[in-house]
C-alpha positions as CSV (number, residue, x, y, z in Angstrom):
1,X,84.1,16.0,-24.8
2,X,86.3,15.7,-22.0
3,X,86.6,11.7,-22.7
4,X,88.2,12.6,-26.0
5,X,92.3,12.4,-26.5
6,X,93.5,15.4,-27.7
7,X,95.5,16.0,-31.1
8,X,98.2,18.1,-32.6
9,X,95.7,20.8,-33.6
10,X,92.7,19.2,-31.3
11,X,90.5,16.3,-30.3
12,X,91.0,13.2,-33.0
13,X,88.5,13.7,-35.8
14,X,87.4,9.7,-35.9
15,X,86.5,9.5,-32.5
16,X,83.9,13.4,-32.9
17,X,82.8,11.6,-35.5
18,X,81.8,8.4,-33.9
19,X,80.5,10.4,-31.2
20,X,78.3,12.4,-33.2
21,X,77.2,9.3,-35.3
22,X,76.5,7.9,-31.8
23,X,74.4,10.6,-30.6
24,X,72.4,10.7,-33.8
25,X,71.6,7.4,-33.9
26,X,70.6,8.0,-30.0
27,X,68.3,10.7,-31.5
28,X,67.0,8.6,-34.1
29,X,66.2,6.0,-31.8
30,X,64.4,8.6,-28.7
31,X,62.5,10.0,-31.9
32,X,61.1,6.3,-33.3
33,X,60.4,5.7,-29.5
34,X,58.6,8.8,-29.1
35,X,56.8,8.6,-32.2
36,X,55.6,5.0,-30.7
37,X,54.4,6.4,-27.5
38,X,52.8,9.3,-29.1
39,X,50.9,6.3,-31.7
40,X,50.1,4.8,-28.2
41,X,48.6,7.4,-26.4
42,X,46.5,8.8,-29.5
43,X,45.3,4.9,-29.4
44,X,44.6,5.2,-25.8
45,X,42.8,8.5,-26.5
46,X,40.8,6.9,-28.8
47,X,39.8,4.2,-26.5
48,X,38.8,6.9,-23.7
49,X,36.5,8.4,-26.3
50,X,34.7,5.2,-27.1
51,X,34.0,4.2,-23.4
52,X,33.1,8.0,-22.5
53,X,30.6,7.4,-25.5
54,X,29.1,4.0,-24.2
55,X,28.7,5.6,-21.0
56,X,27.1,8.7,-22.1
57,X,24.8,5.8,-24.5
58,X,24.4,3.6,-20.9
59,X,23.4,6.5,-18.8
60,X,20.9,7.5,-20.9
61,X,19.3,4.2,-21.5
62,X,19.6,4.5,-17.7
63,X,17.4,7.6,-17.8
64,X,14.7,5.8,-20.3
65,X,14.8,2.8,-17.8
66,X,14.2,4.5,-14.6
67,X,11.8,6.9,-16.7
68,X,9.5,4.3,-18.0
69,X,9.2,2.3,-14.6
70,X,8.4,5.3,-13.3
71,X,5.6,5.0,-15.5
72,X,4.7,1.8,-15.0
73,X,4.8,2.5,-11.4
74,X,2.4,5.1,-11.4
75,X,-0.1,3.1,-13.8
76,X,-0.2,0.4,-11.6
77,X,-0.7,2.5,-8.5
78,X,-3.4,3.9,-11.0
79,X,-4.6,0.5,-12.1
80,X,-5.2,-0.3,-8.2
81,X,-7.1,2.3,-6.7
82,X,-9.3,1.5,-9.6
83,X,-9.3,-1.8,-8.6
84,X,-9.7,-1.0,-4.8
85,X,-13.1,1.0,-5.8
86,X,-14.6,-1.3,-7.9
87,X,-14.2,-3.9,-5.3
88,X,-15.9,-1.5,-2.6
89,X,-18.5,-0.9,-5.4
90,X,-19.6,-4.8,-5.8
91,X,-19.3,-5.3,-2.2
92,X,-21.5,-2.5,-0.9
93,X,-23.5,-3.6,-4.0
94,X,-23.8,-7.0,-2.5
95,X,-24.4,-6.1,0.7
96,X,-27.0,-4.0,-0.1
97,X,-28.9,-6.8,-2.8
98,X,-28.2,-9.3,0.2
99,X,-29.8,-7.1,2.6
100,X,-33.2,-5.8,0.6
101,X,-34.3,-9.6,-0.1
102,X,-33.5,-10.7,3.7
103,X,-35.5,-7.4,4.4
104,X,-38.3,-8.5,2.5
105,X,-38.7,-11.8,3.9
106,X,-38.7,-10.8,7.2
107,X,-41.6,-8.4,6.0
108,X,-43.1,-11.4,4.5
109,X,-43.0,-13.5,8.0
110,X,-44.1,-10.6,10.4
111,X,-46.9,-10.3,8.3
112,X,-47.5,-14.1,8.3
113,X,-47.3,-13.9,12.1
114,X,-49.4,-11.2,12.7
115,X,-52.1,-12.7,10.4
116,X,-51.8,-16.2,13.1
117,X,-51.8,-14.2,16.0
118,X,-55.1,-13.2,17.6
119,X,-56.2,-9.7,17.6
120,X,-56.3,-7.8,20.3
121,X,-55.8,-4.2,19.7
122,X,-52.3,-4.1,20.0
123,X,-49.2,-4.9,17.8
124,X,-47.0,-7.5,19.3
125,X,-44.4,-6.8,16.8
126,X,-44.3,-3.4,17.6
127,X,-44.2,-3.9,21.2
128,X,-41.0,-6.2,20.6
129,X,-39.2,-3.9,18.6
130,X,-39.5,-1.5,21.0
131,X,-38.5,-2.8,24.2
132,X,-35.6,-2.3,25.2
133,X,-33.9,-5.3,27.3
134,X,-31.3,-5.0,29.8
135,X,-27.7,-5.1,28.9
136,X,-25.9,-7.9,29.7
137,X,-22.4,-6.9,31.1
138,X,-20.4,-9.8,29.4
139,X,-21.0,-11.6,26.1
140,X,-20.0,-14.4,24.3
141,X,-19.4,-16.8,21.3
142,X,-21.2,-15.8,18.0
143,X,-22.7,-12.1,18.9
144,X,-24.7,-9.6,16.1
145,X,-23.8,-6.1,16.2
146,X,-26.2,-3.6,14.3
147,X,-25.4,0.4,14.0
148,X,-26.3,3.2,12.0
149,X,-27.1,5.6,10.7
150,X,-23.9,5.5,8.8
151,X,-22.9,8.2,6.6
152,X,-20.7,6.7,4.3
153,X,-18.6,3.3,4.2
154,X,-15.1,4.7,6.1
155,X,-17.2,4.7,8.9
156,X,-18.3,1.3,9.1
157,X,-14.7,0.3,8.2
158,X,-13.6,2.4,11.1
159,X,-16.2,0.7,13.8
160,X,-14.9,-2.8,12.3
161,X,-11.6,-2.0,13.0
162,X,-12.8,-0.9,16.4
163,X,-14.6,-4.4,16.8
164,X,-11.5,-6.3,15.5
165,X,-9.4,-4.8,18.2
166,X,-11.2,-6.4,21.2
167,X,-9.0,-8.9,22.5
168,X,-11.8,-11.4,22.9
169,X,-12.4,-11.0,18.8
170,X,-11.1,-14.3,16.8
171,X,-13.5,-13.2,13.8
172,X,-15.6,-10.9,12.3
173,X,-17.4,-9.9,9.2
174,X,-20.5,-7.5,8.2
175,X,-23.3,-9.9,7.5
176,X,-25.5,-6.7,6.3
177,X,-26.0,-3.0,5.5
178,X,-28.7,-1.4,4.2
179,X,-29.9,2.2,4.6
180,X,-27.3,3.3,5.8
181,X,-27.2,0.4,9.2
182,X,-25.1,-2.2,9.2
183,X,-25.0,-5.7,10.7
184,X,-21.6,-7.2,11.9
185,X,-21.2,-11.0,13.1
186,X,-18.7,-11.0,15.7
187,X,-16.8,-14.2,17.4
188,X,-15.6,-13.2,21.0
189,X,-13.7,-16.5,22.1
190,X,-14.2,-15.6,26.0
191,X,-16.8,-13.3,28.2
192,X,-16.3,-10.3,27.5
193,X,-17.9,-6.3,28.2
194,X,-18.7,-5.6,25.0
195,X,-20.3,-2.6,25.2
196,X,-17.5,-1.4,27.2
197,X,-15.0,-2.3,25.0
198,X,-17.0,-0.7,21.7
199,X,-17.6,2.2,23.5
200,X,-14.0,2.6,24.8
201,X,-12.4,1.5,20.8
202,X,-15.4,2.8,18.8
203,X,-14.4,6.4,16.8
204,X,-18.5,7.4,16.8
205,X,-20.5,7.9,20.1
206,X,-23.3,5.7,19.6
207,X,-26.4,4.4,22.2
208,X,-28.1,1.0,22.9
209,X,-31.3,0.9,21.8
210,X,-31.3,-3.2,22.2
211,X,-29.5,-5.7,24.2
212,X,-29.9,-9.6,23.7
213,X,-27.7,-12.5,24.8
214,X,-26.3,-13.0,21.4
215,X,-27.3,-9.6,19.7
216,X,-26.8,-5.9,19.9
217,X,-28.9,-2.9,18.5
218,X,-26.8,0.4,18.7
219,X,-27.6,3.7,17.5
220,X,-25.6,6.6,16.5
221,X,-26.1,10.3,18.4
222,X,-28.4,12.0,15.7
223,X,-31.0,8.5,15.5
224,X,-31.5,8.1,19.4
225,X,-32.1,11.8,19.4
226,X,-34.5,11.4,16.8
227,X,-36.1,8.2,18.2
């Protein structure tokens, strides 16, 4: 107001009036501006709303996702232990079919050799079986390994692992196992103590009922008791 020239009775009427023309017209415009913005920001709004709701909608499918491998997770964890027993099924199955028919025909040949042999009042198969030889200290190349009785099939894992561990091992395998004894073929690449070295790795106490240059007859606690 202080801009305006004063009059006779006041300020000049023409330039209030442009003034106040001026300032609606201001008004007008700061209203059509605000009423944009506000147009804006409700479009904004809306915009916030629909990604709020496609994340809500992603998370979730999130959820399901993890949910259902989580399933299929557990089914195939499921699906191998199955597969892990069946597999220890058909080979102790194997083993043992393997076994009974080598069994058998080494039934059929001692009696073939006893039959040849001259009698004389005593059984030379017998008498083989048992004799027990001295142990060799150190072994070598392509050895057998028999011991039992087992009591179940962790622990002829466990004395395979033992086996495995010698240094001197480059292979090994269980060739038999029947009734509860089991016959590993072992590989030892340079001389070695192997009776040392099994009883030293070995998680069972066993004995040596048998030593031979290339095979080894052991026997756990309650057998050589028994025997």
């Amino acid at each position: 107001m202080g801009s305006f020239r004063r009059a006779f009775l006041g300020y000049r009427r023409a330039e209030v009036d442009a003034a106040v023309n001026s300032r609606d017209a201001r008004l007008d415009e700061l209203e059509r501006e605000l009423f944009s913005l506000s147009e804006m920001l409700l479009g904004r709004e809306r915009e916030l709303d629909g990604l709020r709701e496609a994340l809500r909608e992603a998370n979730a499918r999130h959820d399901r996702s993890l949910n259902a491998l989580q399933t299929v997770a557990m089914r195939v964890e499921e699906i191998h232990a199955q597969a892990r027993g069946q597999a220890t099924r058909i080979r102790m199955k194997a083993l043992a079919d393997a076994v009974e028919i080598s069994y058998k025909v080494g039934e059929i040949a001692e009696r073939i050799a006893i039959e040849q042999l001259p009698s004389n009042g005593s059984d030379p198969i017998a008498e083989e079986r048992g004799a027990a030889r001295s142990a060799p200290e150190l072994f070598e190349g392509i050895v057998e390994v028999e011991i039992g009785p087992l009591g179940d099939f962790s622990q002829l894992v466990g004395f395979e692992d033992a086996a495995a561990n010698i240094g001197a091992t480059s292979e090994i395998s269980v060739r038999k196992f029947s009734e509860g004894r089991a016959t590993l073929s072992m590989r030892l690449n340079e001389p070695v103590e192997l009776l040392r070295e099994l009883e030293e790795r070995s998680p069972m106490e066993f004995r040596v009922r048998r030593t031979d240059q290339d095979r080894v007859v052991l026997d756990l606690d309650d057998e050589a008791e028994a025997a």
